[in-house]
N, C-alpha and C positions, 0 to 999 in steps of 0.2 A: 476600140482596142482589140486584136488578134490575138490568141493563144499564144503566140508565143512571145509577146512582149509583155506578157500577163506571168509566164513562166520565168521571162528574166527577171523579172521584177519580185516574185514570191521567192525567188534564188538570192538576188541581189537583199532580201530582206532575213531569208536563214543566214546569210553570212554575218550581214548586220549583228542582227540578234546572239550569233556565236560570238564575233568578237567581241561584244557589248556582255555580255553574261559570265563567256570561259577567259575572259581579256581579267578582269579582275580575280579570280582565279589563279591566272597565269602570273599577277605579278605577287599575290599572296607567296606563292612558291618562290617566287623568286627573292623576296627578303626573307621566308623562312630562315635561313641560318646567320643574319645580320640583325634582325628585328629580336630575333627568338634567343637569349643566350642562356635560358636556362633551361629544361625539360618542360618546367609546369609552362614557361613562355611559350615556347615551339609548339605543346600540346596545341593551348590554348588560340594561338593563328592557325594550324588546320581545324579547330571544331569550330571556327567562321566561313569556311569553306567546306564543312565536313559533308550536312545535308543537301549541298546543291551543287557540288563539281561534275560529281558522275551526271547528274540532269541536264546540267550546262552544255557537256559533250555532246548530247543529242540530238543537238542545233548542230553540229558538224557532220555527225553521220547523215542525217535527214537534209541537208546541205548536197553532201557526194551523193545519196540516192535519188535526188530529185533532178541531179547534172548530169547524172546515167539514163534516167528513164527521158527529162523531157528532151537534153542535148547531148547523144551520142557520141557526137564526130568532138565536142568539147571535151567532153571526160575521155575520151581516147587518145585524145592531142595530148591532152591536159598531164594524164594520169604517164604516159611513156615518156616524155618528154620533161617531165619534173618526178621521174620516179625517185632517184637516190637522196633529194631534197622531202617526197613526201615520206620514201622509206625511211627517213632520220624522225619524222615527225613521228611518225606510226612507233618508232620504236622508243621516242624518249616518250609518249602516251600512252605505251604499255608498260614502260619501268615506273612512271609518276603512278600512276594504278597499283602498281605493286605495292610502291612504297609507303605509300595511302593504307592498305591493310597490315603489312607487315611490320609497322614501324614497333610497335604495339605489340607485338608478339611474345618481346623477348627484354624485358628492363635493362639489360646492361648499355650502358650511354654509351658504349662504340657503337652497339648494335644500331642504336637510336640515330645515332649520328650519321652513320652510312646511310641509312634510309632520308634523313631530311636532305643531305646532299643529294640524293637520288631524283627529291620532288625537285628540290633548283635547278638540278638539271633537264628534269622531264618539263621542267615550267617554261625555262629558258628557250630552249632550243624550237618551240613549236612557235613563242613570242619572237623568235630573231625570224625564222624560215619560212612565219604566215607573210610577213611583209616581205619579205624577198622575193616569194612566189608571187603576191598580187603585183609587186612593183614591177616585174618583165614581165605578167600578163598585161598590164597597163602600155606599157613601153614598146612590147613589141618581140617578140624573137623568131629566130631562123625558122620556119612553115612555110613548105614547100605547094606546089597546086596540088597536088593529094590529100591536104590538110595533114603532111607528115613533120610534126619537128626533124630538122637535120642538123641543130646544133647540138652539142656535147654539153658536157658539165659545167664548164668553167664559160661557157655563155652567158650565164645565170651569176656569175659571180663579178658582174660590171657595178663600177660606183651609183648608178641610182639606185640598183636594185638593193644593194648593200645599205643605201643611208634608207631604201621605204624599210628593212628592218631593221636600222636599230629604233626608226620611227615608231614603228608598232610595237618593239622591246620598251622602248621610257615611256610611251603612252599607255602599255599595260601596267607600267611600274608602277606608273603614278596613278592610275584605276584602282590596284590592290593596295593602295596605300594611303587612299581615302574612303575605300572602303572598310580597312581595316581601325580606321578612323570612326567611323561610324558604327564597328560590331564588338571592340574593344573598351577598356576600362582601366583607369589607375593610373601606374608609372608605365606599362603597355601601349597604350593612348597615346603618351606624353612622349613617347621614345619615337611612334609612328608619326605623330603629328614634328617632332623636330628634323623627320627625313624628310617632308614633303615638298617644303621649301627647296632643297636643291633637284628633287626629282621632277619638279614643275620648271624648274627652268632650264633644265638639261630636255626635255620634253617639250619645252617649246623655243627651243633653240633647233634642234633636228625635224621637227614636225615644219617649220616656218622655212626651213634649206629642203624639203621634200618638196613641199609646193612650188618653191622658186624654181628647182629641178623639172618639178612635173609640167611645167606650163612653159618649157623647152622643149619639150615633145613635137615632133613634127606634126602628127596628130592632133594633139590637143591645140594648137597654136591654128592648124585650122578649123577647128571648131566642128570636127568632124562626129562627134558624139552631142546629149543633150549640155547645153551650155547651163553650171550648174547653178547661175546664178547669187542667190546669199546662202545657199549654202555652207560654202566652205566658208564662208565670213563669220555666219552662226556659230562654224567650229571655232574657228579662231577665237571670237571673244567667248564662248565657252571654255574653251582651255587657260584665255586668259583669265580669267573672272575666279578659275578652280584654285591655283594659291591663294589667292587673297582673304576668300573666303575660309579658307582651310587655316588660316595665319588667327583667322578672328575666331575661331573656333565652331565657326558652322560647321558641322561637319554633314550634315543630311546635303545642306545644298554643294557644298565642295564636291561630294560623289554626285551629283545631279549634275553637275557642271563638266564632269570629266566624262560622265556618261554620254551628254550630248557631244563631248566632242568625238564620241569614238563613234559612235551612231553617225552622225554628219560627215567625217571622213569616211566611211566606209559608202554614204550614199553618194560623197562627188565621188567615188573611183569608180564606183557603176554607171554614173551620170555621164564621165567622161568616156569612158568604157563603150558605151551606148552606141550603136546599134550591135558592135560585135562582139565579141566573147572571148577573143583571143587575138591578138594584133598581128600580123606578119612582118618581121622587118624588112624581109626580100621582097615582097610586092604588095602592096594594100589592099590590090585586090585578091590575095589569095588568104587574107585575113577573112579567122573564125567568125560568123556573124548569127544573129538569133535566127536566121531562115536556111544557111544550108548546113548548120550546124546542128539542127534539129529534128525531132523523132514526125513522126506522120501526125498529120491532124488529129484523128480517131483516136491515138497515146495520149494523145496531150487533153483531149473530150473526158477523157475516164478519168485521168490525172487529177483534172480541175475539181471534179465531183471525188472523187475521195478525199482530197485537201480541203475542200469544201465543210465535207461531216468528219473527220477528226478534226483539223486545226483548232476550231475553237475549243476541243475537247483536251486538246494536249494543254493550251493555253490557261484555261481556266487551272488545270492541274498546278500547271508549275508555277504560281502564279497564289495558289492556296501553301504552296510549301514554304515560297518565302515569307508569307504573311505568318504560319506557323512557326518559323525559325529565325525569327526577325528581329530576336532580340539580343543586348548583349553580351559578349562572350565574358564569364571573368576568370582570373587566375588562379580561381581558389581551388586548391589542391581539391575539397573535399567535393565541388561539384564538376573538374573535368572529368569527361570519359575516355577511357581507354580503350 
């Protein structure tokens, strides 16, 4: 194995791990104001996300800096050619940030109220627009032999790319809503656990039309990436496996089951993705690939040995926070915090 199949693979693995971590997160925020209808309720679903959202994120930032340093001509493609899709992102993840500290500031329940509609927003818009972005990097768009996008906005706004997110919007829903299952207590629990039934089969009703989608791909129909095997199968009866158990009141394995399935989808789209990094619809061969997309040997030498002595160091870290905050959340006025 070369450096830089080594690099897409430690990339292909931050992504994972973001939408495997900020994926539940993401759909916390998004039932906040459906889930939550009283104050102590609303509290109570972000102090299950309180200690570990901002930590979550930094699987995404460490994500975009490791797509800058080991593959330049990607994050360049990448980053001008999906700017006003990532600038929506960027900005509904700096209002959700806000609203996170602000909500709290001020007791009056307008106040309160503007801010949780703030996180649904900031929760939503990054859960619709991460699958959108992966589904036309998957698929393919206008990259010219300069490695320049020459398509516009509304390139981006074709039916696959639109059904990969509402894919990844119901398969986060239903993430934060067995996890919510799992850090909850009481009539809380019991309100979460009676939405999860329809979030699992709206979730795997679009996730099952995304595959069928994805495997119409010119590309993937030639088997021109790693052929992902049980993979995607993994996912599937993970996904399917996550109501049932969630019906019966597992609820550790119901979030265990949806976790594999976002962890396993996120590996077939690199698998299928595989060898290159960005698809070109106008010619295949002037599609993003890990050798001329990428930074010099020597970048990638230094890279490996720094990832090397942090990784396990940030890992073990985050990884002691949730064992610290792992238990669960309840509604009683006198222990949430403000």
């Amino acid at each position: 194995m070369n450096l830089n199949i080594l690099w897409f693979i430690l990339i292909a693995v931050l992504y994972t791990g973001f939408f495997l971590l900020e994926g539940f997160d993401y759909g916390v925020g998004i039932l906040l104001p459906f889930v939550g209808k009283t104050d102590a309720e609303r509290r109570t679903l972000i102090n299950t996300i309180g200690p570990f959202w901002d930590g979550n994120e930094v699987w995404l930032l460490t994500a975009g800096g490791a797509t800058f340093a080991a593959f330049p001509n990607w994050y360049a493609t990448m980053f001008s050619g999906f700017y006003l899709p990532l600038f929506l992102i960027l900005l509904a993840l700096i209002v959700r940030g806000v609203a996170f500290e602000f909500r709290s500031k001020h007791d009056d329940p307008s106040w309160r109220n503007l801010w949780d509609w703030c996180i649904f927003v900031g929760s939503l818009v990054p859960a619709l627009l991460f699958g959108v972005a992966f589904a036309n990097i998957l698929k393919g768009v206008p990259i010219d032999a300069e490695m320049n996008y020459v398509g516009g906005f509304f390139n981006l706004l074709n039916p696959y790319a639109l059904v990969g997110g509402l894919a990844t919007l119901s398969l986060f829903t239903l993430h934060g809503a067995t996890f919510l299952s799992l850090r909850t207590t009481g009539k809380l629990r019991e309100k979460v656990n009676g939405l999860i039934g329809k979030l699992w089969i709206t979730a795997l009703v679009i996730v099952v039309l995304e595959v069928i989608l994805t495997y119409t791909l010119p590309h993937v129909r030639a088997k021109a990436g790693v052929v992902p095997g049980p993979v995607p199968i993994v996912a599937a009866l993970a996904l399917l496996a996550a109501g049932p158990l969630a019906k019966k009141g597992k609820d550790g394995w119901a979030f265990v089951m949806s976790a594999v399935a976002v962890v396993f989808v996120s590996i077939t789209i690199f698998q299928l993705l595989y060898p290159n990094v960005m698809v070109s619809s106008l010619n295949p061969e002037w599609s993003l690939t890990i050798y001329n997309a990428s930074s010099s040997p020597y970048t990638l030498k230094v890279m490996t040995i720094v990832a090397a002595i942090f990784t396990p160091i940030v890992l073990v870290y985050q990884a002691w926070t949730y064992y610290i905050f792992g238990k669960r959340v309840t509604a009683e006025p006198e222990k949430l915090v403000y």
